[in-house]
N, C-alpha and C positions, 0 to 999 in steps of 0.2 A: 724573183728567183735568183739566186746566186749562181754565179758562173762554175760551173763543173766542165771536170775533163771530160770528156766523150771517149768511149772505147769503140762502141756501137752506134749505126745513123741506118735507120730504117726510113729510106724514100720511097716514097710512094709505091708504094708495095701491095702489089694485088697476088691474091693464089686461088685456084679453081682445082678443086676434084672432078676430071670429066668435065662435062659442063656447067657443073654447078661452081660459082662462085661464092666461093666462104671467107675472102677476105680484099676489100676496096680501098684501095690507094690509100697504105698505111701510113704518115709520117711520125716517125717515134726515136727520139734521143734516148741511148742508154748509158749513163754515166757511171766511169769506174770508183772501186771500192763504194759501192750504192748499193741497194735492195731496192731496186722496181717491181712495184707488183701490178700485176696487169688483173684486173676484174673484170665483171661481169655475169649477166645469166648464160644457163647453158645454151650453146650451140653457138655463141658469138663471135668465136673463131679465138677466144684465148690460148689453145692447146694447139690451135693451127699456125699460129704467129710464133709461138714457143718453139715448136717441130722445126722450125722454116727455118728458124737461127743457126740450127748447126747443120740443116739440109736432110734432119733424118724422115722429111717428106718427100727428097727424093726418090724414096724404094716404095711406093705409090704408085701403081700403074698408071698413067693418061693422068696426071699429076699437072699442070704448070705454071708457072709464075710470068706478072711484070715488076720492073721497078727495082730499085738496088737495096741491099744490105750490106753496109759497107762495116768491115772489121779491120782497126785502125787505117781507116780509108782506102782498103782495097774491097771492091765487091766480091763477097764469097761466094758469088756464083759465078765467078770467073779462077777460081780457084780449081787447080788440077790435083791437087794432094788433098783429097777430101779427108783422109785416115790424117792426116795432118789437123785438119781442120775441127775437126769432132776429137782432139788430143785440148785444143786449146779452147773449143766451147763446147765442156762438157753437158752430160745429162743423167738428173734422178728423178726418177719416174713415181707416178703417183702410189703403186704399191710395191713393197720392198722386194728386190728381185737377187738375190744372191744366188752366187752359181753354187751348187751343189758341191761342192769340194770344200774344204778349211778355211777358217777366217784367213790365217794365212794368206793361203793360194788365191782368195778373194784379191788381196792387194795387192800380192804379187801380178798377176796375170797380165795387166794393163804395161808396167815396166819391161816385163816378159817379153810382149809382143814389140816392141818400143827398142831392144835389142839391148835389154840391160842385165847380162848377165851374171853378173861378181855378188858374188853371196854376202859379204858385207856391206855392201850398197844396196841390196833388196832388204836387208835387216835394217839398215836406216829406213828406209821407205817407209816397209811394215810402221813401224813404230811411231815416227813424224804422221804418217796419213790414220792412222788410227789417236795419236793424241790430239791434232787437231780436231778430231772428229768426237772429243770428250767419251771415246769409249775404250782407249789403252788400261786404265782401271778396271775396268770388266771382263777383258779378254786375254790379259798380258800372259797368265795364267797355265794358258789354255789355248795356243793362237794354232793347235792342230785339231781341234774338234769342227766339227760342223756348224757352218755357219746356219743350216737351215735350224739348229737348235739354238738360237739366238730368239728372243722377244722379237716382237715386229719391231719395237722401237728400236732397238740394237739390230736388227736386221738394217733399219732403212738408214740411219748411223753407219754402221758398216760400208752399205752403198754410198755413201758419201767421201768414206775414206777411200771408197775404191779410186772415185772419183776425181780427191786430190794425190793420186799413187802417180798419176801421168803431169803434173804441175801446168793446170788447167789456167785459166784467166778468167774465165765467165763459168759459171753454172747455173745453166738449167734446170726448175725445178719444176714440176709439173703437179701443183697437190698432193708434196712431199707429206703433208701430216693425215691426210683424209683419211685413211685405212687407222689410225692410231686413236691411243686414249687419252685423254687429256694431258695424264702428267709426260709422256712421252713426245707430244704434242711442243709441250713448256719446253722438253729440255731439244728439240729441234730446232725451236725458236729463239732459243737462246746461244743455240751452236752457229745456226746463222748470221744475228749481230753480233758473233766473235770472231768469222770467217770474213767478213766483210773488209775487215784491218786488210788482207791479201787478196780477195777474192771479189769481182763483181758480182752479182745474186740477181737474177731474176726468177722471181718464183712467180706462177699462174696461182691462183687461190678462191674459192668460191665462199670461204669463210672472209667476210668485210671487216671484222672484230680482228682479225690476224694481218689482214692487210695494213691496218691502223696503228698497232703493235710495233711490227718489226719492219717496213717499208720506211724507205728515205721519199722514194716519189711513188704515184701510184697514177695506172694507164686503166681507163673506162671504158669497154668497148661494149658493143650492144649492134646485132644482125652484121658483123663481120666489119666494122666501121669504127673505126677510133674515135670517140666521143668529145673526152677532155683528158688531158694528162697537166700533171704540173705536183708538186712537193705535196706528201700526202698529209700535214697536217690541210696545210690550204685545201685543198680538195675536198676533204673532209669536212672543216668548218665551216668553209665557204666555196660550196663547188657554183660555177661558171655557166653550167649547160643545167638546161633547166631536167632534160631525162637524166642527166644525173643525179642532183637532188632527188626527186623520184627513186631514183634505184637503189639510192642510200638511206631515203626512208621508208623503205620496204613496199614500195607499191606497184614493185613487176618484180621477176626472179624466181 
């Protein structure tokens, strides 16, 4: 495996709801401008591993963790500016969730809060975070109608620009295509090997076909436990752990 920067270093990283434990001493490199994608069947703690990264497992009652997540080698759970922290490791969630107000206002809001108020620096925003997000064509138009009158795909697009409106470093994605149809699907997947140039990606994914696609490295997990990780053609042609062979030729899942 070729040497990559590290943005992200997940140690041995355990997390429990209550007393159930759904995640055992994680260790996991995430390297910048990358696409990791983390697999497995359901309940294996993919979307709990995801949550943890920017801490939005915090608001989990009787919630709590061991073990470090270091972001550029400070642990984020020694972080006191959490509205800081969830600035710079954003998240887009498995079904499109736009706020009820204008494309616009969608992308504005995040700056908004952020304390950026000069009306031609919110019109760059708008328009940089929606062309990155290959939907400035569709909306340029129109950027005061409602965003819930957007396609799903243009909806979940839209959250995406929301998402680089606050100049993120990592994204979260959490089965950003699952709710879409195939061709809306194509053009997420191809918005994200183009975000990648600026952006870290980790996206959770239950589709193995879409992990293989767009993923530089791909993480295996199975009952809350890191399996094998390493560059996902390798992993793919040649995986390591014999359950993951198993899982990649379809014989649990």
């Amino acid at each position: 495996m070729e040497i990559e920067s590290k943005i992200l270093e997940i140690k041995e990283f355990s997390f429990w709801y209550g007393n159930n434990q759904a995640l055992f001493k994680i260790n996991l490199p995430i390297y910048k401008n990358k696409i990791t994608a983390i697999i497995g069947p359901s309940g294996c703690g993919k979307s709990t591993l995801l949550r943890s990264l920017n801490r939005i497992n915090d608001l989990l009652a009787g919630s709590r963790h061991q073990g470090e997540i270091n972001f550029h080698e400070q642990n984020i759970y020694e972080a006191n500016d959490i509205v800081m922290l969830r600035k710079k490791i954003g998240m887009v969630f498995q079904r499109p969730c736009p706020f009820p107000m204008s494309v616009r206002a969608n992308i504005e809001y995040g700056p908004k809060m952020h304390g950026i108020k000069d009306g031609q620096k919110l019109n760059e925003i708008v328009s940089s975070s929606l062309k990155q997000a290959a939907l400035w064509e569709e909306v340029s138009e129109d950027l005061n109608k409602s965003a819930l009158s957007l396609s799903g795909g243009q909806q979940q697009r839209l959250c995406i620009a929301r998402s680089l409106s606050i100049a993120p470093e990592i994204i979260l994605m959490d089965e950003p295509t699952s709710a879409l149809d195939p061709i809306a699907t194509a053009k997420i997947e191809s918005l994200m090997s183009a975000l990648k140039e600026k952006y870290t990606i980790i996206i959770v994914t239950h589709n193995m076909q879409q992990a293989a696609r767009i993923s530089d490295y791909t993480a295996f997990m199975h009952l809350g436990k890191l399996i094998e990780f390493g560059e996902t053609e390798q992993l793919f042609q040649n995986p390591q752990q014999e359950l993951t062979a198993e899982y990649l030729a379809g014989k649990f899942g």
